[in-house]
ChimeraX commands (.cxc) that place a marker at each C-alpha (Angstrom):
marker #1 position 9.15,33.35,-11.35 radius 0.5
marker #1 position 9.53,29.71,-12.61 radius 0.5
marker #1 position 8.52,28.28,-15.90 radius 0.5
marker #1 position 5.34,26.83,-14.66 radius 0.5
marker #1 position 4.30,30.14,-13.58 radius 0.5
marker #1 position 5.25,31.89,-16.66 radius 0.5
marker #1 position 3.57,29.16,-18.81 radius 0.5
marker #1 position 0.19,29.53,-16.77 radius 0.5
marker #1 position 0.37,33.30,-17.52 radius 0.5
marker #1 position 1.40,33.04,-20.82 radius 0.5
marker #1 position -1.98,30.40,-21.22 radius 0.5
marker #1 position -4.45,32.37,-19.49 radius 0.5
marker #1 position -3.23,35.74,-22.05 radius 0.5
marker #1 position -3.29,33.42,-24.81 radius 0.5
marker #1 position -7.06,33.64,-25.71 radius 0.5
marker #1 position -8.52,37.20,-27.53 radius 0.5
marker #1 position -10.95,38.08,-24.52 radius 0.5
marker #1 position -8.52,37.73,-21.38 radius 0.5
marker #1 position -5.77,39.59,-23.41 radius 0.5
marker #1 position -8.00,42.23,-24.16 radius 0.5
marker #1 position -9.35,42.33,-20.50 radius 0.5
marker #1 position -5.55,41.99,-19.38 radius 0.5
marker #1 position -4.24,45.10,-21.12 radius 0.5
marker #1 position -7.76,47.01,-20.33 radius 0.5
marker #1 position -6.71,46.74,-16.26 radius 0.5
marker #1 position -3.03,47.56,-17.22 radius 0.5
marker #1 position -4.75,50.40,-18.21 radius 0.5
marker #1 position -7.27,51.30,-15.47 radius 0.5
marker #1 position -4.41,51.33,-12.74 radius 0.5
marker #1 position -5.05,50.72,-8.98 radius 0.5
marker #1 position -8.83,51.57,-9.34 radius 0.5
marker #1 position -9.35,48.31,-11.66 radius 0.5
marker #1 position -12.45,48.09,-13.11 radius 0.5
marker #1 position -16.00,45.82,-12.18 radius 0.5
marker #1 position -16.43,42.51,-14.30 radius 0.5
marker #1 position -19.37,44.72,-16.31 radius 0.5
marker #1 position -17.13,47.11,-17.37 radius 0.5
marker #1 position -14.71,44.75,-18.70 radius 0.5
marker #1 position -16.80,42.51,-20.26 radius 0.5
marker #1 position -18.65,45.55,-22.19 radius 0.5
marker #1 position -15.36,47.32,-22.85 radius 0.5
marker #1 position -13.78,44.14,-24.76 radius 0.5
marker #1 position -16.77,43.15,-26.17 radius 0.5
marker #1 position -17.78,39.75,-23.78 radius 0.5
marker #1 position -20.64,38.24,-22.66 radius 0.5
marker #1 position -20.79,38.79,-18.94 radius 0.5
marker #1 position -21.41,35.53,-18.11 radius 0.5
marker #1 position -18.22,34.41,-20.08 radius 0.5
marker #1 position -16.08,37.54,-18.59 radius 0.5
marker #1 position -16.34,35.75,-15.39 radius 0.5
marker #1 position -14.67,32.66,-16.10 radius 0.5
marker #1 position -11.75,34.96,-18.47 radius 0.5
marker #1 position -11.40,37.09,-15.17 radius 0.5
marker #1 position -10.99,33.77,-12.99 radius 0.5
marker #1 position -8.40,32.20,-15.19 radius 0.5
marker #1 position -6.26,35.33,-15.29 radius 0.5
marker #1 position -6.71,35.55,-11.37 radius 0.5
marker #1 position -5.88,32.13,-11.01 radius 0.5
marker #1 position -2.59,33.00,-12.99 radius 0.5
marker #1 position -1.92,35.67,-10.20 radius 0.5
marker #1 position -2.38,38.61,-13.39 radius 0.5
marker #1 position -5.28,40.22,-11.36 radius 0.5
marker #1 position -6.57,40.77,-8.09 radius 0.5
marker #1 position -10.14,41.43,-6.82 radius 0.5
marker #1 position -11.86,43.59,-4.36 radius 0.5
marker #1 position -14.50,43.55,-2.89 radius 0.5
marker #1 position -16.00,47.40,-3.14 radius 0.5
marker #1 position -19.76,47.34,-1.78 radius 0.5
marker #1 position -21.52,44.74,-3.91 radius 0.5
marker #1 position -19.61,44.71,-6.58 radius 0.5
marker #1 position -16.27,42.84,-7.11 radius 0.5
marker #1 position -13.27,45.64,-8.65 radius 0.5
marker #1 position -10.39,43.63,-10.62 radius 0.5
marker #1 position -6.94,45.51,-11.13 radius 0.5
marker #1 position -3.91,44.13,-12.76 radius 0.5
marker #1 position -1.44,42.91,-10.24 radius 0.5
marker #1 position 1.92,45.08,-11.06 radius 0.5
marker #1 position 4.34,42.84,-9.53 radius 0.5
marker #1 position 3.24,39.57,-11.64 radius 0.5
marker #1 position 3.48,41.52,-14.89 radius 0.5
marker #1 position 6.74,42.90,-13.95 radius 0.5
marker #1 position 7.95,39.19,-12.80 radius 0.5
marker #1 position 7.08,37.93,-16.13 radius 0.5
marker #1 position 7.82,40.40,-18.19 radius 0.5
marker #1 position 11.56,40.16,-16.17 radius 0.5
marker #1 position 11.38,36.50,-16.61 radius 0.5
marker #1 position 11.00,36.54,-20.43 radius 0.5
marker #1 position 13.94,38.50,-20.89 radius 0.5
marker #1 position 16.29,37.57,-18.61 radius 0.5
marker #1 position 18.64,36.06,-21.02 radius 0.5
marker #1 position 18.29,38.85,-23.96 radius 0.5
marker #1 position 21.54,39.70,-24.81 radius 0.5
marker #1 position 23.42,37.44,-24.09 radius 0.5
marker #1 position 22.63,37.56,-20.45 radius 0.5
marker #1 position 23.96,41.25,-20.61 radius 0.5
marker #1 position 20.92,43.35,-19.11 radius 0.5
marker #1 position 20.53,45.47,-22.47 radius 0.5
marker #1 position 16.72,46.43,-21.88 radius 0.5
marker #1 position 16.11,49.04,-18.54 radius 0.5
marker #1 position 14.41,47.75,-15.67 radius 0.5
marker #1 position 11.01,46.95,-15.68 radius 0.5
marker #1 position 9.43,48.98,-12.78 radius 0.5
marker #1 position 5.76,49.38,-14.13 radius 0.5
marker #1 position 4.19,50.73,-11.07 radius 0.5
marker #1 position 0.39,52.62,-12.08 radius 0.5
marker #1 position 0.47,56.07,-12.38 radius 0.5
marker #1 position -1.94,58.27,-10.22 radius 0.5
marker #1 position -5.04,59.44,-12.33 radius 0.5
marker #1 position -4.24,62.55,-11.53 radius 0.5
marker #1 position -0.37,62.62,-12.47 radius 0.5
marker #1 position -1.68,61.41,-15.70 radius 0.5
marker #1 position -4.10,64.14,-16.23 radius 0.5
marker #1 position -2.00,66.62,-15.39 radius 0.5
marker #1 position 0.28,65.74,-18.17 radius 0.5
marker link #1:1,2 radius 0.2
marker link #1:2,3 radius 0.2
marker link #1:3,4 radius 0.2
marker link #1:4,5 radius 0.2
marker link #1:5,6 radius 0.2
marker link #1:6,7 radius 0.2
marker link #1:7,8 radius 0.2
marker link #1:8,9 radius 0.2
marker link #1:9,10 radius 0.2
marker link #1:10,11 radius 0.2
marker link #1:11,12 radius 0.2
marker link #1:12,13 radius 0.2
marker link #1:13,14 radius 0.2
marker link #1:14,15 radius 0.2
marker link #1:15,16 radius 0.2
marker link #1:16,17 radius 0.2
marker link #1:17,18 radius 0.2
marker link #1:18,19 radius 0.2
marker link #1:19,20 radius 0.2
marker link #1:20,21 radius 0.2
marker link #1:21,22 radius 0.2
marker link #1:22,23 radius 0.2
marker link #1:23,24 radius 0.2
marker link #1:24,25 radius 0.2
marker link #1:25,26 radius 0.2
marker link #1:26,27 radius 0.2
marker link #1:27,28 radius 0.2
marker link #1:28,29 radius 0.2
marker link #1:29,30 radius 0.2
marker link #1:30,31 radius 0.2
marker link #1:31,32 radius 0.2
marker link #1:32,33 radius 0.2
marker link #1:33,34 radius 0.2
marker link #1:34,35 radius 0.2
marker link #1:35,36 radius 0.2
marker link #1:36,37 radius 0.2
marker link #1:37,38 radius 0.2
marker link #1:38,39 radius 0.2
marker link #1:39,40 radius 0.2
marker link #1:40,41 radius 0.2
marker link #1:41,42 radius 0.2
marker link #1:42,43 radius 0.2
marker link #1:43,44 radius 0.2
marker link #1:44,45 radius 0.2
marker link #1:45,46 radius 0.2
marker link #1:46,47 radius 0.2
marker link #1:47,48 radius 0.2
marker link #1:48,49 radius 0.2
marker link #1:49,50 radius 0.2
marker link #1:50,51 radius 0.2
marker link #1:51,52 radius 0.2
marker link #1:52,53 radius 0.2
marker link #1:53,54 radius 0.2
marker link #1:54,55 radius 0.2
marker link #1:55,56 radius 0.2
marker link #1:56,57 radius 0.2
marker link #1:57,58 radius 0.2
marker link #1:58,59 radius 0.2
marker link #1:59,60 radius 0.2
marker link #1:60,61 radius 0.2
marker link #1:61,62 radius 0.2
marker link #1:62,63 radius 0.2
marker link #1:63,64 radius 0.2
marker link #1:64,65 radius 0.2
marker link #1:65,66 radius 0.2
marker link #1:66,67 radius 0.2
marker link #1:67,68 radius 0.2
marker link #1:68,69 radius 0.2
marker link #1:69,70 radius 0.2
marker link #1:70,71 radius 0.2
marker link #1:71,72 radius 0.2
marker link #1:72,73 radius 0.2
marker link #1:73,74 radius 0.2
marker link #1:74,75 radius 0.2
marker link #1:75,76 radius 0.2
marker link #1:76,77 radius 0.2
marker link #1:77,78 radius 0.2
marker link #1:78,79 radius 0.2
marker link #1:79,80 radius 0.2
marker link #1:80,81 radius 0.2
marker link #1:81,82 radius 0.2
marker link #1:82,83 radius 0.2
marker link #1:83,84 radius 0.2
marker link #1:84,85 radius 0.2
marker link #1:85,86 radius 0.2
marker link #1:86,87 radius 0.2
marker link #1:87,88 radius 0.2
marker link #1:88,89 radius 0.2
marker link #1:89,90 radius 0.2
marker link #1:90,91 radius 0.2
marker link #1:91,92 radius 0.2
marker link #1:92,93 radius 0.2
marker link #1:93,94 radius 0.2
marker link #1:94,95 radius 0.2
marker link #1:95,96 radius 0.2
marker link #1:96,97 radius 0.2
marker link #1:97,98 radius 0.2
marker link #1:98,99 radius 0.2
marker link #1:99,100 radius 0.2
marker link #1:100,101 radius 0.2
marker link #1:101,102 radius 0.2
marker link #1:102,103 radius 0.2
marker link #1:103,104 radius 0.2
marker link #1:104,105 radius 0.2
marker link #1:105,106 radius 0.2
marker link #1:106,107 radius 0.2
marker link #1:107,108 radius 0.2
marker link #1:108,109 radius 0.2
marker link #1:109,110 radius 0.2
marker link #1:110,111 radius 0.2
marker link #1:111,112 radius 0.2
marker link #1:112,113 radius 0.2
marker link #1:113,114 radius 0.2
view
């Protein structure tokens, strides 16, 4: 990841909404969640969720499916992990004190079971 990257990111989680919506889909896991859901979950008019949901897509943060007629947005895994890799690359003195960040969503199930 390079610092433009990071800085869109970091811009399109830096407004109360989209964070909120961000962290929501971190928590849904592969199934994601519909634009509705979000929007009623953190508290957003629908018609504003759409552009919050476009600017965190456009950051690569989410991805959308199509499921029927309705559009399902999930967190994307692998840009979160990028980021979150990027911002702490040098931390320590370059010396790799935090683990690996390998957030990869649990199964529903797995986490039921628990």
């Amino acid at each position: 990841m390079d610092s433009s990257t990071t800085i869109r990111a970091l811009a399109a989680l830096a407004q109360e909404h989209r964070l909120a919506a961000f962290r929501l889909l971190v928590q849904a896991g592969e199934a994601g969640l519909s634009a509705g859901a979000i929007a009623e979950a953190v508290g957003a008019p629908a018609s504003s969720m759409s552009f919050h949901l476009a600017q965190l897509s456009h950051a690569g943060l989410i991805r959308q499916k199509r499921q029927s007629r309705s559009l399902i947005y999930s967190a994307d895994y692998t840009t979160m992990g990028d980021l979150m890799a990027y911002l702490t690359e040098n931390c320590c003195s370059g010396q790799g004190c935090v683990p690996a960040l390998g957030c990869e969503p649990q199964n529903t199930d797995e986490r039921n079971a628990a």
